[in-house]
C-alpha positions in Angstrom: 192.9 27.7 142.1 193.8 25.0 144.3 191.4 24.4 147.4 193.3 24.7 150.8 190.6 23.3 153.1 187.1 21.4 153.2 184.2 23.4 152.8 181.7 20.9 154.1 178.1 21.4 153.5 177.7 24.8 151.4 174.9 26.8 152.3 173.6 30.3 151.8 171.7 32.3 153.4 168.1 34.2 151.1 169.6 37.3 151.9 173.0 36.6 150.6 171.5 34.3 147.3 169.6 37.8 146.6 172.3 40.1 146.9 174.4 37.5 144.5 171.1 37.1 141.9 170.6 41.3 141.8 174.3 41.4 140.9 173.9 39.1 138.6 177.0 37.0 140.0 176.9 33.4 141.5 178.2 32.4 144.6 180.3 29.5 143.2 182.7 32.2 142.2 183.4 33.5 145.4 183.5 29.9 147.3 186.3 29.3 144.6 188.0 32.0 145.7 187.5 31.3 149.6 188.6 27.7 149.9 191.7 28.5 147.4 192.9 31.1 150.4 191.5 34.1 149.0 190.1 36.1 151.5 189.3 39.1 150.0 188.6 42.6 151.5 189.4 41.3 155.2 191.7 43.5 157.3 195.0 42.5 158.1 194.2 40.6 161.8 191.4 38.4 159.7 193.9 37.7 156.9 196.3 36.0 160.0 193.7 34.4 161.9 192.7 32.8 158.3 196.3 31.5 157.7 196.6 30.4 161.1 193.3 28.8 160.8 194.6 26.4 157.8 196.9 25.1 160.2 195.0 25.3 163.4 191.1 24.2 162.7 189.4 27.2 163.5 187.3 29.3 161.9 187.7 30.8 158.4 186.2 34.1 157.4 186.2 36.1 153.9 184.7 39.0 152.8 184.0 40.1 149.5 182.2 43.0 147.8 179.8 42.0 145.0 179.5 44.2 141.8 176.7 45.7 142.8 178.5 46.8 146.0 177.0 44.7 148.5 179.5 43.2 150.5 178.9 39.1 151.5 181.0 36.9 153.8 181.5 33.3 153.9 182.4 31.2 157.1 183.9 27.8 157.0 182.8 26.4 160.5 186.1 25.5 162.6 185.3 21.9 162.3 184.6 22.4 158.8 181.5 20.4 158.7 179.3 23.6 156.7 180.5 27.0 154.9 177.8 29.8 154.6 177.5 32.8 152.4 175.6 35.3 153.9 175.2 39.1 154.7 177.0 40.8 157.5 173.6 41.9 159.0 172.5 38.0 158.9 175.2 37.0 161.4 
């Protein structure tokens, strides 16, 4: 997988490094799949404003559902200067 875009500073937040370590997954798997242009389980409006987002600056948002169900986002800031995982409920 190729990256599309900078990440900058990657940071998570306890809530989301939990969820990942009860799953047993890491989180380097899923920021792999996020700056390649994988956005996973977003609906069809986020998967545009993603694309268009590669092009325009803005913000960058993917979701993904953890094996144990859980579901985690990560957000590349639109001046792509940090990219967090966290839980939905931490936003």
């Amino acid at each position: 997988m190729s990256q599309k875009f900078s990440l900058g500073r990657v940071v998570g937040t306890p809530g989301a490094l939990e969820a990942l370590n009860e799953s047993n997954e890491v989180a380097t798997t899923y920021i792999a799949r996020h700056a390649s242009g994988d956005w996973g389980v977003v609906d069809a409006t986020d998967s545009r404003l993603n694309d268009e987002a590669l092009r325009d600056g803005s913000r960058i948002l993917s979701v993904y559902i953890l094996q144990s169900g859980v579901r985690i986002w990560i957000i590349t800031e639109a001046d792509r200067s940090a990219t967090t995982v966290l839980l939905p409920d931490e936003y």
